[in-house]
C-alpha positions as CSV (number, residue, x, y, z in Angstrom):
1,X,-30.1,-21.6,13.4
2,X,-28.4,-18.5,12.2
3,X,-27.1,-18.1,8.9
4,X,-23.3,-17.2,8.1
5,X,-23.0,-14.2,6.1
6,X,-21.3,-14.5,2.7
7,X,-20.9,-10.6,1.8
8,X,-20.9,-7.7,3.1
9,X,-24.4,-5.4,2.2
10,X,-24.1,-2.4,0.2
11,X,-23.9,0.2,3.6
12,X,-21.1,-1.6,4.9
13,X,-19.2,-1.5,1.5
14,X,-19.9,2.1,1.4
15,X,-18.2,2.4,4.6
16,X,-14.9,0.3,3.3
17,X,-15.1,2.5,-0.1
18,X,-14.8,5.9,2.1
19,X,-12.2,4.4,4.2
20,X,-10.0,3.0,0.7
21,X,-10.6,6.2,-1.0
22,X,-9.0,8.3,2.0
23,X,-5.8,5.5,1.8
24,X,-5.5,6.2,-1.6
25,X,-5.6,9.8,-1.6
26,X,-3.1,9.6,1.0
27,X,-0.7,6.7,-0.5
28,X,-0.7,9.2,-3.8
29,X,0.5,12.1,-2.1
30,X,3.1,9.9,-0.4
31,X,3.8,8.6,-4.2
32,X,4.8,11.7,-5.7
33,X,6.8,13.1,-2.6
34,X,8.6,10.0,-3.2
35,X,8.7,10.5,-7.1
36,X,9.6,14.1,-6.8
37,X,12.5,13.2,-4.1
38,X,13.5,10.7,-7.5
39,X,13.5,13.5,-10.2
40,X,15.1,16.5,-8.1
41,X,19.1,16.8,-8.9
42,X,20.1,17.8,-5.0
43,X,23.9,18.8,-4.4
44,X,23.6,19.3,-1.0
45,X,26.0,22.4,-1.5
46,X,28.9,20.1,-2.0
47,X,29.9,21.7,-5.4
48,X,33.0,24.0,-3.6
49,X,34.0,20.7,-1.4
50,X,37.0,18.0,-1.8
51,X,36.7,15.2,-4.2
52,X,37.1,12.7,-1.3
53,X,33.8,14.3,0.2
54,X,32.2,14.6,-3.5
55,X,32.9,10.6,-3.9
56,X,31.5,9.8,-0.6
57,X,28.3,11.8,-1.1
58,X,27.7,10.5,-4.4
59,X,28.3,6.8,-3.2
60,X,25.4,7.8,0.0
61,X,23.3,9.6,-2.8
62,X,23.2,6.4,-4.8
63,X,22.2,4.5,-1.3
64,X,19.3,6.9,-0.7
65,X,18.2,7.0,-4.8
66,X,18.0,3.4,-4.3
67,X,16.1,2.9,-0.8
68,X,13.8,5.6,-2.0
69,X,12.9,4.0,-5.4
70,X,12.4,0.6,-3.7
71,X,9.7,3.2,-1.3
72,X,8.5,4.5,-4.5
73,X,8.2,0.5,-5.9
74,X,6.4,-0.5,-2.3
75,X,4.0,2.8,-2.6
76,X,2.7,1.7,-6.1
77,X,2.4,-1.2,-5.7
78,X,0.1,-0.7,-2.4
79,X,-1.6,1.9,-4.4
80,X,-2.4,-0.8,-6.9
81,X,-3.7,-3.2,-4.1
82,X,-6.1,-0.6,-3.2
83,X,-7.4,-0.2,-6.9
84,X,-8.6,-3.4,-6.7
85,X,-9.8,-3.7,-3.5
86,X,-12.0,-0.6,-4.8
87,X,-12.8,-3.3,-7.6
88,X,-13.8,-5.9,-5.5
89,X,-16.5,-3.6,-3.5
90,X,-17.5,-2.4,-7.5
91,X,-18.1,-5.8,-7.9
92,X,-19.8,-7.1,-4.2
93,X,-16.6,-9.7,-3.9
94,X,-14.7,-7.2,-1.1
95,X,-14.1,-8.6,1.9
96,X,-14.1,-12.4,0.8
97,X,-11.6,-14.8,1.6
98,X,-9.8,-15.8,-1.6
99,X,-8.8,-19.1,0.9
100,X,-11.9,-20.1,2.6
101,X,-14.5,-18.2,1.1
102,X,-15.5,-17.0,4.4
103,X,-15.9,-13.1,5.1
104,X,-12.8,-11.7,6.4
105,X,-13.4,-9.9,9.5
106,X,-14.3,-6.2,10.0
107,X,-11.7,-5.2,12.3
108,X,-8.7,-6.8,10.0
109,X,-10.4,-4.6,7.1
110,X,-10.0,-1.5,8.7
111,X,-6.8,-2.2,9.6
112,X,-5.6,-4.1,5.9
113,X,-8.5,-2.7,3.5
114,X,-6.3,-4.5,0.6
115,X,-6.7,-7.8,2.3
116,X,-7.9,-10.5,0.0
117,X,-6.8,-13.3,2.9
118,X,-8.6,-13.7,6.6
119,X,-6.6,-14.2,9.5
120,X,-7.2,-18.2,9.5
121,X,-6.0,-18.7,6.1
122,X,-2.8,-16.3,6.3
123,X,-2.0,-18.2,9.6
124,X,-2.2,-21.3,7.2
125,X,-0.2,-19.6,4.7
126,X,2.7,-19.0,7.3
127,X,2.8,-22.7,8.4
């Protein structure tokens, strides 16, 4: 009789730390390209143009502002899902189905280290 595992030993959190801590460092740098896309004043050289032009460009600019904000919005908030997921290996919980309790596989870890939910119970969630 083999027994189920209910965590994931110390090595293998390692491994998911390493792998979180290279998403981060990426989802930051993607963060403030977004943030610094936010801050910077752009005229795309449409000072010496018509109004008409000047009116549609600002009404596009606004579009953009506002698509890349929500980006900037998504990016912190998946930065903040990896923060904790860092938390959850701090405190030996990672990789635990908040659902089931069960140990959410490997393979959906490396592919979703944020996961909190294992495939069964987000197939129940979508029912």
């Amino acid at each position: 009789m083999s027994v189920e595992k209910t965590r994931y030993s110390d090595s293998e959190l390692d491994e998911f730390r390493v792998l979180i801590n290279d998403k981060l460092k990426e989802a930051y740098e993607d963060y403030d390209l977004l943030k610094g896309s936010l801050s910077h004043s752009d005229n795309h050289g449409t000072d010496d143009t018509g109004r008409t032009f000047n009116m549609m460009e600002d009404g596009s600019e606004t579009l953009s502002r506002e698509e890349v904000a929500q980006l900037a919005a998504r990016q912190e908030k998946f930065i903040d899902s990896l923060k904790s997921a860092l938390n959850r290996i701090e405190n030996k919980t990672y990789g635990i189905c908040r659902v089931t309790g069960k140990l959410i596989q490997k393979e959906r870890l490396r592919l979703v280290p944020h996961a909190t939910l294992s495939i069964e119970a987000k197939n129940m969630q979508n029912k």
